[in-house]
N, CA, C and O of each residue as an XYZ file, in Angstrom:
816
protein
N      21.887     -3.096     -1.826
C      21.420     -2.662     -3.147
C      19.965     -3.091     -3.336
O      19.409     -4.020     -2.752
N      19.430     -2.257     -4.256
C      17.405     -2.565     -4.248
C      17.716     -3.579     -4.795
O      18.803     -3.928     -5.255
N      16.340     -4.297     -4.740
C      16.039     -5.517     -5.953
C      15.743     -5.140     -7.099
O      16.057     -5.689     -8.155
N      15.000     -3.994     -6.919
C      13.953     -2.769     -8.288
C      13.842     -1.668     -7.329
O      13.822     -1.629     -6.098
N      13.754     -0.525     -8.526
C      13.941      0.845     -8.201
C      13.345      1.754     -8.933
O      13.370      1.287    -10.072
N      12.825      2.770     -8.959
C      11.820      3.335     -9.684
C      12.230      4.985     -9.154
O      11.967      5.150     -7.963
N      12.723      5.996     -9.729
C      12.777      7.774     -9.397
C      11.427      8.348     -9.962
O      10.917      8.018    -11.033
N      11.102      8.949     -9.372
C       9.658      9.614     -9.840
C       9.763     11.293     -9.166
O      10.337     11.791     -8.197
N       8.789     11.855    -10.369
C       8.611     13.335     -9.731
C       7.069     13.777     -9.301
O       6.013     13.788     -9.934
N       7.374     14.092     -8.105
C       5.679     14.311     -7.025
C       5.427     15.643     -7.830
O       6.166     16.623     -7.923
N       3.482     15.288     -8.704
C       3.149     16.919     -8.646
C       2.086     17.198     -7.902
O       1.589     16.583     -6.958
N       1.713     18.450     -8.564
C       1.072     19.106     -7.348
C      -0.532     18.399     -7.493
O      -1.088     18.085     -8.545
N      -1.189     18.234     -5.769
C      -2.777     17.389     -5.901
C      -3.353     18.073     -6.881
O      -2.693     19.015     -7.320
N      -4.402     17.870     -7.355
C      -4.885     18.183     -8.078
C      -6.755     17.976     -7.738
O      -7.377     17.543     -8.708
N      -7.326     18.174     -6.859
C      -9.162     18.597     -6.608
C      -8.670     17.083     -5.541
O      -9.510     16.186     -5.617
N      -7.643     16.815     -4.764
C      -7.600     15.501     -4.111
C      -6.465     14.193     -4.487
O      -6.004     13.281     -3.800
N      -6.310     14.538     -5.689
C      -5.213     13.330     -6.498
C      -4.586     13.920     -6.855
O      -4.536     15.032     -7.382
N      -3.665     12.750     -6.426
C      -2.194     12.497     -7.627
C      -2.666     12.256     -8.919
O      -1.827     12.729     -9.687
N      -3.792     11.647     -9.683
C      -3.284     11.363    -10.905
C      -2.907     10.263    -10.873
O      -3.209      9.805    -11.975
N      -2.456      9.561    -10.341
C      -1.540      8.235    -10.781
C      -1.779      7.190    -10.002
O      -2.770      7.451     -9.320
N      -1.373      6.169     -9.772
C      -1.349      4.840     -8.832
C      -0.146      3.837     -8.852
O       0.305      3.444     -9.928
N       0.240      3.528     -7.954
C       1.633      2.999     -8.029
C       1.689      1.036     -8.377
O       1.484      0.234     -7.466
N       1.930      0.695     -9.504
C       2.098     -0.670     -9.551
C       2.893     -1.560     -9.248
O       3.744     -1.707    -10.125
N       3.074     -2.623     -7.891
C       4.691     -3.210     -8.352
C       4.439     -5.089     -7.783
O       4.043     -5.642     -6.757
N       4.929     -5.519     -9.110
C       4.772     -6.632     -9.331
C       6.569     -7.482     -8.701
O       7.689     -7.267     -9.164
N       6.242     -8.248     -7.759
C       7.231     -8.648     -7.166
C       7.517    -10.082     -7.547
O       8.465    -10.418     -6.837
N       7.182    -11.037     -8.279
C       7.729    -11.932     -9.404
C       8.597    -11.380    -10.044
O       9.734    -11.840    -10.156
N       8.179    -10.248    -10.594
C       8.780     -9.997    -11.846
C      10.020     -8.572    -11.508
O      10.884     -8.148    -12.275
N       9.664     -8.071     -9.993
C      10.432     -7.078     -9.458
C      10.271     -5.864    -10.850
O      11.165     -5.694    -11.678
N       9.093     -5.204    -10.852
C       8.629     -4.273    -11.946
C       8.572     -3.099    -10.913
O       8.807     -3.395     -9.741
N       8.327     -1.991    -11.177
C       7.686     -1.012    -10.814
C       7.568     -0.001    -11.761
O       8.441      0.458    -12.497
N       5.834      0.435    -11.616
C       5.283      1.328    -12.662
C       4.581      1.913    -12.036
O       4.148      1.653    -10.914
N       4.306      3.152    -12.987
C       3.024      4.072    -12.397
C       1.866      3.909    -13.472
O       2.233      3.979    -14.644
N       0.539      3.705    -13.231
C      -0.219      4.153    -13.790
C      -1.201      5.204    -13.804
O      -1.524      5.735    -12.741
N      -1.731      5.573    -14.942
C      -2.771      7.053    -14.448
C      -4.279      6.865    -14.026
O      -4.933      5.885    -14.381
N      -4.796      7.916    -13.213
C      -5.804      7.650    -12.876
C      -6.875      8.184    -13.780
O      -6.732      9.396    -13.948
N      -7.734      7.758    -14.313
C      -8.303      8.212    -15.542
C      -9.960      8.938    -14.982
O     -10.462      8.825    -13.864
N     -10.446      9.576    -16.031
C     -11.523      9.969    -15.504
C     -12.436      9.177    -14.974
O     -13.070      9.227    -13.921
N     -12.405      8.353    -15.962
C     -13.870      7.418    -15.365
C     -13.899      7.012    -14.049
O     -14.918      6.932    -13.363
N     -12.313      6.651    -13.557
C     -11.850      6.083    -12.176
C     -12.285      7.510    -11.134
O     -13.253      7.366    -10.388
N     -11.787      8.395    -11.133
C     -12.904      9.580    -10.386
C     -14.189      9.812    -10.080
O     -14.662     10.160     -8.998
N     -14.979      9.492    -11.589
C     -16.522      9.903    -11.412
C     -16.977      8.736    -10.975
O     -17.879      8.910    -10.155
N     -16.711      7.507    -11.194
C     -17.474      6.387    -11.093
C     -17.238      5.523    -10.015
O     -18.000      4.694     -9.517
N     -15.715      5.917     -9.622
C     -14.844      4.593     -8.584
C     -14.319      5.679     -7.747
O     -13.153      5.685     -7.349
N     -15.002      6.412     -7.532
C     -14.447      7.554     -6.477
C     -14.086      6.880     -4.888
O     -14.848      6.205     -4.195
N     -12.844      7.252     -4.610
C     -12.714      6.539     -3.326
C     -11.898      5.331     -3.211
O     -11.666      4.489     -4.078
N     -11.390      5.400     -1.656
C      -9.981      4.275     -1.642
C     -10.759      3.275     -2.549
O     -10.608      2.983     -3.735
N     -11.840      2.749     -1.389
C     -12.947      1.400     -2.089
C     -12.824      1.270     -3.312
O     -12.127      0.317     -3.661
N     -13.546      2.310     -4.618
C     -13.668      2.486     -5.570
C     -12.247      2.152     -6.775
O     -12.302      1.387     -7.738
N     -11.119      2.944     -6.361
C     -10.082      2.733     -6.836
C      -9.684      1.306     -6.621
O      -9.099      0.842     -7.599
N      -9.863      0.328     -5.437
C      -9.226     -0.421     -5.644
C      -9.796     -1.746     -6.131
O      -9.119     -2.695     -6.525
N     -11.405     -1.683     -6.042
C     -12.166     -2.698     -7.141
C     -11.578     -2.769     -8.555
O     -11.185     -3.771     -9.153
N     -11.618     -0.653     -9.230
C     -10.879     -0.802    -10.376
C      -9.497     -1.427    -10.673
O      -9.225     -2.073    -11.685
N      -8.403     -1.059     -9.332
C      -7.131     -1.812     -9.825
C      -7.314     -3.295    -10.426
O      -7.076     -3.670    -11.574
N      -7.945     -4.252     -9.013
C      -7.839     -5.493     -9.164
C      -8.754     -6.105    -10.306
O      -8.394     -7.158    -10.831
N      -9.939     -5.474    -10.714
C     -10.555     -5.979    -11.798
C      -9.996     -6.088    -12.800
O      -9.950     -7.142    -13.435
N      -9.289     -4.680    -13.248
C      -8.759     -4.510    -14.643
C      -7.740     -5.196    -14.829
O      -7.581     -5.543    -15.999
N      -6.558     -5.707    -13.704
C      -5.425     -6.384    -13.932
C      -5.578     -7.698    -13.386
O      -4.575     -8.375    -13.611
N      -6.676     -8.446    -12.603
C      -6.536     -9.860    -12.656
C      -6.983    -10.825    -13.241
O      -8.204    -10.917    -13.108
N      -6.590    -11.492    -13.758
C      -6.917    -12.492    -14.815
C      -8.187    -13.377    -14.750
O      -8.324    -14.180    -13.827
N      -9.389    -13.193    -16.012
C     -10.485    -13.564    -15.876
C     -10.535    -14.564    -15.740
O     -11.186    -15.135    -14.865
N      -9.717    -15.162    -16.741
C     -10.014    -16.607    -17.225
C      -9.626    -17.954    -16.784
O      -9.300    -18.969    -17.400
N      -9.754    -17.670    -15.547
C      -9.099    -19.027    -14.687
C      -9.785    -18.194    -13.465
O     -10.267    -17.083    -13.685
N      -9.814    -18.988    -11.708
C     -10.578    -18.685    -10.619
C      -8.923    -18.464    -10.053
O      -7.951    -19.197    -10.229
N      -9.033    -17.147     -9.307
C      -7.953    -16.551     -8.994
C      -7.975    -16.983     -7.314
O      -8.911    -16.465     -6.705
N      -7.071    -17.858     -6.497
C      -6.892    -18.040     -5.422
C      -5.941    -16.999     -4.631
O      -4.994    -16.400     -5.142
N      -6.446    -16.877     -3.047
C      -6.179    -15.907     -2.185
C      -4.139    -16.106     -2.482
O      -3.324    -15.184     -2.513
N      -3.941    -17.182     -2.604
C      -2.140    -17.296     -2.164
C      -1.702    -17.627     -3.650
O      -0.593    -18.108     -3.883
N      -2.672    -17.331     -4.694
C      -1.929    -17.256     -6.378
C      -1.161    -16.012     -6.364
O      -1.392    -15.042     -5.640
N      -0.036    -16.151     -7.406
C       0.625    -14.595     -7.788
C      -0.045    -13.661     -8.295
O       0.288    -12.476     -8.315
N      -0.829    -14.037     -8.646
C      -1.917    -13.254     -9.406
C      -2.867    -12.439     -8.874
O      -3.621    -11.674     -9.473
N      -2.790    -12.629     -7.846
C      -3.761    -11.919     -6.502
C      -3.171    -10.676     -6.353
O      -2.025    -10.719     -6.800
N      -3.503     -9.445     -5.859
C      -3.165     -8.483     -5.244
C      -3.545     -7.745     -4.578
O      -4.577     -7.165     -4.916
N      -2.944     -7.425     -3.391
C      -3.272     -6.644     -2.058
C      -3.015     -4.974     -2.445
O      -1.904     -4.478     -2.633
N      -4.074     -4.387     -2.499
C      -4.135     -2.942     -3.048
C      -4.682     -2.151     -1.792
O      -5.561     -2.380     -0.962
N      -3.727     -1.053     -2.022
C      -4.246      0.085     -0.297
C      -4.423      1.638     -1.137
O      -3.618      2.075     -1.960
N      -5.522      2.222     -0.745
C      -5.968      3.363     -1.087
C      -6.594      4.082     -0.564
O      -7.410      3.601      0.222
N      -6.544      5.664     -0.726
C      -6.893      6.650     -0.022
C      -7.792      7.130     -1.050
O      -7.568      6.944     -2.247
N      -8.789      7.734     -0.612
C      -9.443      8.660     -1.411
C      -9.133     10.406     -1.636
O      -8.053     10.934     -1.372
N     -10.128     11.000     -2.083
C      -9.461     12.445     -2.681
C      -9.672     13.314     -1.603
O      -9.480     14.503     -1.861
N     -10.098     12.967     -0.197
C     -10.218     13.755      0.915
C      -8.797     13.299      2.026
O      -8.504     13.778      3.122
N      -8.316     12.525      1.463
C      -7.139     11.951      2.418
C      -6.452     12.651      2.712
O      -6.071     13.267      1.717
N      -5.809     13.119      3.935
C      -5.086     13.308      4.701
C      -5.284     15.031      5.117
O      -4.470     15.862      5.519
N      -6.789     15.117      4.806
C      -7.418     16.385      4.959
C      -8.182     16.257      6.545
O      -9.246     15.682      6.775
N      -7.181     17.067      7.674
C      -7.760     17.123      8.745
C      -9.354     17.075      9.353
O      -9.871     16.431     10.265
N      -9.881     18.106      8.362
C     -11.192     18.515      9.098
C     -12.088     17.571      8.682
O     -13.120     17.758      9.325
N     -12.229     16.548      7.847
C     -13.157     15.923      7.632
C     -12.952     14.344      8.357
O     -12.055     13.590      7.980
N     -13.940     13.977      9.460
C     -13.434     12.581      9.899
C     -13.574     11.728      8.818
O     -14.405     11.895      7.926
N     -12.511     10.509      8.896
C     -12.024      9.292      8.282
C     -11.285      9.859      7.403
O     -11.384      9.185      6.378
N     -10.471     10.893      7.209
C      -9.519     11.906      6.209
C      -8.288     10.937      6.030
O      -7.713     10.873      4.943
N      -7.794      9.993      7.395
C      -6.535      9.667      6.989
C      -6.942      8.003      6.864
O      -6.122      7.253      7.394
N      -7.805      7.531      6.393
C      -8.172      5.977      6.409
C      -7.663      5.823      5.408
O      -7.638      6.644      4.490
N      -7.014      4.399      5.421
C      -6.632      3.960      4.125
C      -7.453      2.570      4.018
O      -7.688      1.840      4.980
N      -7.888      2.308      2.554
C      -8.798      1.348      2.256
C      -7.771     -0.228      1.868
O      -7.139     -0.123      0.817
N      -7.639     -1.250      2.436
C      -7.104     -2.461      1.896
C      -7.640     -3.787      1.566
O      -8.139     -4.609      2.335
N      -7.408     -3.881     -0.038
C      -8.548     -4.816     -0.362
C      -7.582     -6.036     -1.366
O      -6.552     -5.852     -2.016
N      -8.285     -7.115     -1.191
C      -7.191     -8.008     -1.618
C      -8.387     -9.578     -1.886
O      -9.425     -9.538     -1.227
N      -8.205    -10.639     -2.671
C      -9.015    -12.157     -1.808
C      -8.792    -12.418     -1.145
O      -7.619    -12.366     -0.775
N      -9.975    -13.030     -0.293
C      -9.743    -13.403      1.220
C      -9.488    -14.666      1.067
O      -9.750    -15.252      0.017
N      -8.780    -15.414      2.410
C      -8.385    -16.504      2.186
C      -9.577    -17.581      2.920
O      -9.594    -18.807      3.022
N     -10.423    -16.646      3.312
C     -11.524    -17.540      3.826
C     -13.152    -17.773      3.218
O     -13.863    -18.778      3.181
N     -13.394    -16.215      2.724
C     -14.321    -16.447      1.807
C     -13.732    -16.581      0.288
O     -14.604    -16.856     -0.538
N     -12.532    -16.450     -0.179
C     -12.775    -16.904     -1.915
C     -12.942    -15.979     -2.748
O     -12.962    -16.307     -3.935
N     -13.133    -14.380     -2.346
C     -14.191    -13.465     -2.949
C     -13.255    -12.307     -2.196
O     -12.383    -12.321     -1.328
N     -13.951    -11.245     -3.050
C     -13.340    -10.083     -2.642
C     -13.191     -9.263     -1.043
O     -14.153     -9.144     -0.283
N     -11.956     -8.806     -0.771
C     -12.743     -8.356      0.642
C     -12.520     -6.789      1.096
O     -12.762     -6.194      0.046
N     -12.373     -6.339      1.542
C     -11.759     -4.715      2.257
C     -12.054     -4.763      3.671
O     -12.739     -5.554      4.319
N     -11.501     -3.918      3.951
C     -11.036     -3.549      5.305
C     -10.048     -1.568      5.335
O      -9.218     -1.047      4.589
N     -10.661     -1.172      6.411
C      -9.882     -0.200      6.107
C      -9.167      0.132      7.441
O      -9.527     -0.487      8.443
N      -8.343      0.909      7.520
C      -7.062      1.624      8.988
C      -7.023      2.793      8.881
O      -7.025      3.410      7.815
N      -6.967      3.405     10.345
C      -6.532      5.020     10.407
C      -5.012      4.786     10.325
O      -4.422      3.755     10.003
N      -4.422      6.210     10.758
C      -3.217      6.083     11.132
C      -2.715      6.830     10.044
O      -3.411      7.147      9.079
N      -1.260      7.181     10.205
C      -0.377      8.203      9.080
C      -0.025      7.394      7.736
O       0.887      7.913      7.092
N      -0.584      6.197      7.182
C      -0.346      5.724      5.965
C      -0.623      6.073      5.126
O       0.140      6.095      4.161
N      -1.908      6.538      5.085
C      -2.535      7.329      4.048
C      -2.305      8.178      3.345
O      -2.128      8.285      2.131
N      -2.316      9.281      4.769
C      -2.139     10.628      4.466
C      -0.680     11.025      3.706
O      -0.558     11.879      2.828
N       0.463     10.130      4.307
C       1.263     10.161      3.828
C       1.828      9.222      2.395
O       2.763      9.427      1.621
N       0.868      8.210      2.460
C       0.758      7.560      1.008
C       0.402      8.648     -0.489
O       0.686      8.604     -1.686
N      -0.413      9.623      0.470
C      -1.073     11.041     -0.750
C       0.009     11.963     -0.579
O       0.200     12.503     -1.669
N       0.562     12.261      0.022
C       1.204     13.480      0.127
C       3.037     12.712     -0.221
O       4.110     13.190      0.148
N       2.851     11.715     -0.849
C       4.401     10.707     -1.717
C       4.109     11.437     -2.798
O       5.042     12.062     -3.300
N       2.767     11.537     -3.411
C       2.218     11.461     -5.291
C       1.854     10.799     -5.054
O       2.679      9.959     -5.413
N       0.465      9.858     -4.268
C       0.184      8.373     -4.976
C      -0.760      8.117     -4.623
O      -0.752      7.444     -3.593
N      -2.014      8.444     -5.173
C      -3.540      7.795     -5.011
C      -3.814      6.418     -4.184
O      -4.763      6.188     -3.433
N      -2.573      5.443     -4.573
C      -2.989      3.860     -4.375
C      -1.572      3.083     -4.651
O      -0.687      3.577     -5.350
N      -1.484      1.967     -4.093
C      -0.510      0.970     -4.057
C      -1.583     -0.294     -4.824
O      -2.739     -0.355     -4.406
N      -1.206     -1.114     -5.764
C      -1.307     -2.226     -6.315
C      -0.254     -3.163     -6.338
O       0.446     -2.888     -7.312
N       0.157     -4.058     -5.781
C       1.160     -5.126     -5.227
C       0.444     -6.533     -5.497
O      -0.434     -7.077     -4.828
N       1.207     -7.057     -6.922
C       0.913     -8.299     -7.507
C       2.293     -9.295     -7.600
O       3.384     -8.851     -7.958
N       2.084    -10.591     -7.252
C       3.056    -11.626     -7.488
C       3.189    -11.988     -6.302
O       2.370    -11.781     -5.407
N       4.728    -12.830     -6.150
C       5.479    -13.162     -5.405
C       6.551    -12.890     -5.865
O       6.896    -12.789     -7.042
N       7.351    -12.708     -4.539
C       9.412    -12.613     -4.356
C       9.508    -13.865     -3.651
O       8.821    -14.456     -2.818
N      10.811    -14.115     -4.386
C      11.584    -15.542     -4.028
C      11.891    -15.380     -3.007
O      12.341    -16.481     -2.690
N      12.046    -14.351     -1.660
C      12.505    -14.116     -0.400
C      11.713    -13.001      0.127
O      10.747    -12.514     -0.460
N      12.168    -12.621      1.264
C      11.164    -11.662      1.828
C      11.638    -10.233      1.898
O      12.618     -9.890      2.559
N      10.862     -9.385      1.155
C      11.179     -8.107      0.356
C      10.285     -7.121      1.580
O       9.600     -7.573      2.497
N      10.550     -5.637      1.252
C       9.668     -4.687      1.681
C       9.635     -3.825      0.581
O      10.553     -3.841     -0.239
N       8.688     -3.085      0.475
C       8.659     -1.897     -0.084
C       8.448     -0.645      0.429
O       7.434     -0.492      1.110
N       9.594      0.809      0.153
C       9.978      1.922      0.402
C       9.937      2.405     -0.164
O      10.716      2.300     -1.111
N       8.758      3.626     -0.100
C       8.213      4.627     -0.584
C       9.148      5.792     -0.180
O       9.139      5.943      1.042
N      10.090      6.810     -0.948
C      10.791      7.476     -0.165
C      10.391      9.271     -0.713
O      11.158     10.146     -1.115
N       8.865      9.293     -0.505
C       8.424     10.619     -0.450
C       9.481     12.099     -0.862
O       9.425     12.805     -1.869
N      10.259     12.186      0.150
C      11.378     13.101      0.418
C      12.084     13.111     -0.904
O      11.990     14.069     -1.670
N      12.643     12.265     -1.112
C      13.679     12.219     -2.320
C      13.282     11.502     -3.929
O      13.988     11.288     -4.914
N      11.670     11.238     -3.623
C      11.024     10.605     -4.629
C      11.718      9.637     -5.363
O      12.421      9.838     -6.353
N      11.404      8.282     -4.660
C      11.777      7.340     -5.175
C      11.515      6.245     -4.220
O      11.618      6.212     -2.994
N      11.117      5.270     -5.168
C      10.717      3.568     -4.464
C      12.037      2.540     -5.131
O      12.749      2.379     -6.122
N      11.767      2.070     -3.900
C      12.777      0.568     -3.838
C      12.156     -0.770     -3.337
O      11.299     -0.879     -2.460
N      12.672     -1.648     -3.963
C      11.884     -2.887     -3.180
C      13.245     -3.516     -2.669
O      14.175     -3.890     -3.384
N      13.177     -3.557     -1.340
C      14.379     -3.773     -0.289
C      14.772     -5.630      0.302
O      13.884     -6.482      0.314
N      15.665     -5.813      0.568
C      15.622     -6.943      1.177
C      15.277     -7.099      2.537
O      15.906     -6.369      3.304
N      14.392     -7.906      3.068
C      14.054     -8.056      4.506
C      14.481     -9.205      5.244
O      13.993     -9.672      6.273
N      15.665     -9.674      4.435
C      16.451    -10.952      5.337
C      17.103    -10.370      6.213
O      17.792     -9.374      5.994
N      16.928    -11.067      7.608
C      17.090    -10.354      8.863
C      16.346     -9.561      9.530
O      16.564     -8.961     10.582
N      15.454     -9.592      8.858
C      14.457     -8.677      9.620
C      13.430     -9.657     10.491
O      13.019    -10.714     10.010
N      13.007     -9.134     12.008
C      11.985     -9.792     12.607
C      10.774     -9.631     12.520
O      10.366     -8.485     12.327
N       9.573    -11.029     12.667
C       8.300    -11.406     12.248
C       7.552    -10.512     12.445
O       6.919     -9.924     11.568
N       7.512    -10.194     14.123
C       7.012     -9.210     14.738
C       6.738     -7.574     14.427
O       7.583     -6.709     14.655
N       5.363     -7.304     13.849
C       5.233     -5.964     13.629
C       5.957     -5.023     14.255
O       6.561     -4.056     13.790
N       5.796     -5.525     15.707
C       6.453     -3.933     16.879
C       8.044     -3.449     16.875
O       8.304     -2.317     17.283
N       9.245     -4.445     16.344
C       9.854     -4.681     16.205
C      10.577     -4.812     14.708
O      11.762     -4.494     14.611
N       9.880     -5.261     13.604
C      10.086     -4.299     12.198
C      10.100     -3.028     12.192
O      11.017     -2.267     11.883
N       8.475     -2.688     12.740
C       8.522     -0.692     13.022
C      10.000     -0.080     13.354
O      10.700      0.677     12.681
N      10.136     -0.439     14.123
C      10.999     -0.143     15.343
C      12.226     -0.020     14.819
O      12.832      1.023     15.065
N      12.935     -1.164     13.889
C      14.160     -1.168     13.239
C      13.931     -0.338     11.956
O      14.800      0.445     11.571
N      12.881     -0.487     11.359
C      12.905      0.169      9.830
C      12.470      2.031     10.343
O      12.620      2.893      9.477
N      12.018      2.399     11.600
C      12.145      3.497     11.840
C      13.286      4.013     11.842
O      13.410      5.179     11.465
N      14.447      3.227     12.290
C      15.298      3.969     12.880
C      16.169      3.546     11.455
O      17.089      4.358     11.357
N      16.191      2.932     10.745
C      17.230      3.046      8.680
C      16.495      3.868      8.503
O      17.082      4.933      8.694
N      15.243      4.063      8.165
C      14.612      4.957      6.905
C      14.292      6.464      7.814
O      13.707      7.304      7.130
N      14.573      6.843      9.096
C      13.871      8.379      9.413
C      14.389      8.145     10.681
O      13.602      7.863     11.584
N      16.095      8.245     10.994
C      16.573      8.704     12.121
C      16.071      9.877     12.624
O      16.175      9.727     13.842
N      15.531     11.084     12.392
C      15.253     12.360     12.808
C      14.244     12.162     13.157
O      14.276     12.840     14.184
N      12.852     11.556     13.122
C      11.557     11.075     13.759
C      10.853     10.048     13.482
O      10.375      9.867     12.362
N      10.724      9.358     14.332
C      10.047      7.691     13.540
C       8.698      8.599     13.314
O       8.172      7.870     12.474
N       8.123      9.273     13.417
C       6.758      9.475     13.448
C       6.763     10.279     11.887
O       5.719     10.613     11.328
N       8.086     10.505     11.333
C       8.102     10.751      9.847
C       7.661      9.491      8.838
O       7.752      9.541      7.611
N       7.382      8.847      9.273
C       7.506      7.277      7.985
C       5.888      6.449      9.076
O       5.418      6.595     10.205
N       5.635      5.742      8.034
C       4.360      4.873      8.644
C       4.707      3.561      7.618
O       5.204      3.675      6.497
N       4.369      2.447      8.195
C       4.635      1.249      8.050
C       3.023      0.698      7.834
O       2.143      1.177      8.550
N       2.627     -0.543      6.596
C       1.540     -1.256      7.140
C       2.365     -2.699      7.034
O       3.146     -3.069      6.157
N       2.042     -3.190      7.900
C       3.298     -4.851      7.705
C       2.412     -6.197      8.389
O       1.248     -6.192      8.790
N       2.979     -6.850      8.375
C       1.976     -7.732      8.765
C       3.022     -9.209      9.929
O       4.182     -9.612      9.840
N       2.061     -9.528     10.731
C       3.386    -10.243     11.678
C       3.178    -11.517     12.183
O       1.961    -11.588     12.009
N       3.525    -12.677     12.733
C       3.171    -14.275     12.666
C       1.959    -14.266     12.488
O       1.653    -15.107     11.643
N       0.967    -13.623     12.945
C      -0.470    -14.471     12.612
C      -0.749    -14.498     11.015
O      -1.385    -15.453     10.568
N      -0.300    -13.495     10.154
C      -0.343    -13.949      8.636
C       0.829    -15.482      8.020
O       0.723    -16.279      7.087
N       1.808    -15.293      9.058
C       2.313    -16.369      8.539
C       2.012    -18.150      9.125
O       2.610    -19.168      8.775
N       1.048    -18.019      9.960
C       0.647    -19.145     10.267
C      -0.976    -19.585     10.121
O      -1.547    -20.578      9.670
N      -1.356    -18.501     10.653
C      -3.224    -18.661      9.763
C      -3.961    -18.036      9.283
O      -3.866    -16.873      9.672
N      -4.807    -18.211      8.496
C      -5.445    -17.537      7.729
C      -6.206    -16.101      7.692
O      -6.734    -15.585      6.707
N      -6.108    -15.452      9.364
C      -6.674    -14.478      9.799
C      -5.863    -13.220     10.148
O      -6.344    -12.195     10.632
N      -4.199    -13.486      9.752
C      -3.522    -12.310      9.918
C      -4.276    -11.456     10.001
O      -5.458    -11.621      9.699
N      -3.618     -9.893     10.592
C      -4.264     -8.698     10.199
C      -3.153     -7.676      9.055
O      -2.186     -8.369      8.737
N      -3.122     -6.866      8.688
C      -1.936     -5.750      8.224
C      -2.196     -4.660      9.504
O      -3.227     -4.313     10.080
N      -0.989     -4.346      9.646
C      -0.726     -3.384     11.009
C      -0.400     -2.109     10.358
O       0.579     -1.922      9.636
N      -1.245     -1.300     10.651
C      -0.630      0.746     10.199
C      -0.125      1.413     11.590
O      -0.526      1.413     12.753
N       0.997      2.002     10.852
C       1.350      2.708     11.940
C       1.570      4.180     11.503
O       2.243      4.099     10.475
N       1.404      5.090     11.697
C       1.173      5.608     13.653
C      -0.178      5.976     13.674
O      -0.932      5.719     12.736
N      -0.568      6.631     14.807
C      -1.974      7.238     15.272
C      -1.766      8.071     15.801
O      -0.785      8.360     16.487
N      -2.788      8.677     15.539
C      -3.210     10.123     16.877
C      -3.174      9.909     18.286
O      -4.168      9.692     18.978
N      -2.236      9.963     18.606
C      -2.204      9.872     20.397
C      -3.208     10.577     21.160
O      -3.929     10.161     22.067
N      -3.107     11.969     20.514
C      -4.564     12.584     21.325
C      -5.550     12.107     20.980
O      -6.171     11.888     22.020
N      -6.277     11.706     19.937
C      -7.606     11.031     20.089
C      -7.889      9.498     20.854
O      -9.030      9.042     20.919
């Protein structure tokens, strides 16, 4: 059974967007959508852009917000060209969060089918604030529109090997239907983890 659960209805892009951005606070096991407003288009155009706006507007000024506070959040976003073949960097997804080494804001971005398929769920952007008392995932389930935040007890550390099992629960008919970004011992022992996206273009 989920921990939290959320049904939603995908509409149609609209000049690149969904419209919306997906919120889910795992303290509190919430999940919401919020909208993407104009200003966030003209001004914050772009994974980058969107996700300065998430984390500004929702993290708390008034105290110095540390990389491993609940209060922190790791936000992944595509921009309004995502998952549009002909233009290179179409399927990058942008991930921005505090770093645990500088103190300060950071990004980083990944190719791979996360994106594209993060846009083509309904969903501009992921915003992921708090902590869970145990170790959760979150499932985006495009197809049947609807998110769950899942239990991951029993599940192994190892990226290649999460993939691997959560391919084969969530998209028996093709692992190459579902993309994963997860993260594997080096986040849980030092400070330089990476987040892992999966899949890629084999031909390129």
């Amino acid at each position: 059974m989920p921990l939290a659960e959320m049904v939603y209805k995908k509409k149609e892009i609209e000049r690149g967007y969904n419209n919306r951005t997906l919120y889910v606070n795992l303290s509190k096991m919430i999940i919401q959508n919020k909208q993407v407003t104009k200003k966030m288009k003209d001004v914050f155009t772009g994974g980058r852009g969107f996700n300065l706006w998430l984390m500004w507007n929702n993290i708390p000024k008034n105290k110095i917000i540390q990389w491993n506070d609940p209060e922190n959040e790791i936000c992944l976003a595509t921009g309004p060209l995502g998952g549009i073949p002909g233009f290179p960097g179409g399927g990058k997804t942008i991930a921005m969060t505090i770093s645990p080494l500088t103190h300060t804001i950071i990004d980083s971005n990944v190719g791979g089918y996360f994106g594209p398929y993060l846009k083509f769920s309904g969903w501009d952007a992921i915003e992921i604030q708090g902590k869970a008392e145990s170790e959760v995932y979150l499932f985006i389930d495009g197809d049947n529109q609807k998110i769950t935040v899942e239990n991951a007890k029993g599940l192994p550390s190892e990226t290649n090997l999460i993939v691997d099992l959560l391919s084969k629960r969530h998209s028996s008919e093709n692992p190459l239907y579902i993309s994963f970004i997860s993260a594997g011992p080096g986040a849980e022992n030092t400070l330089m983890g990476c987040l892992n996206s999966s899949w890629y273009d084999t031909a390129r």
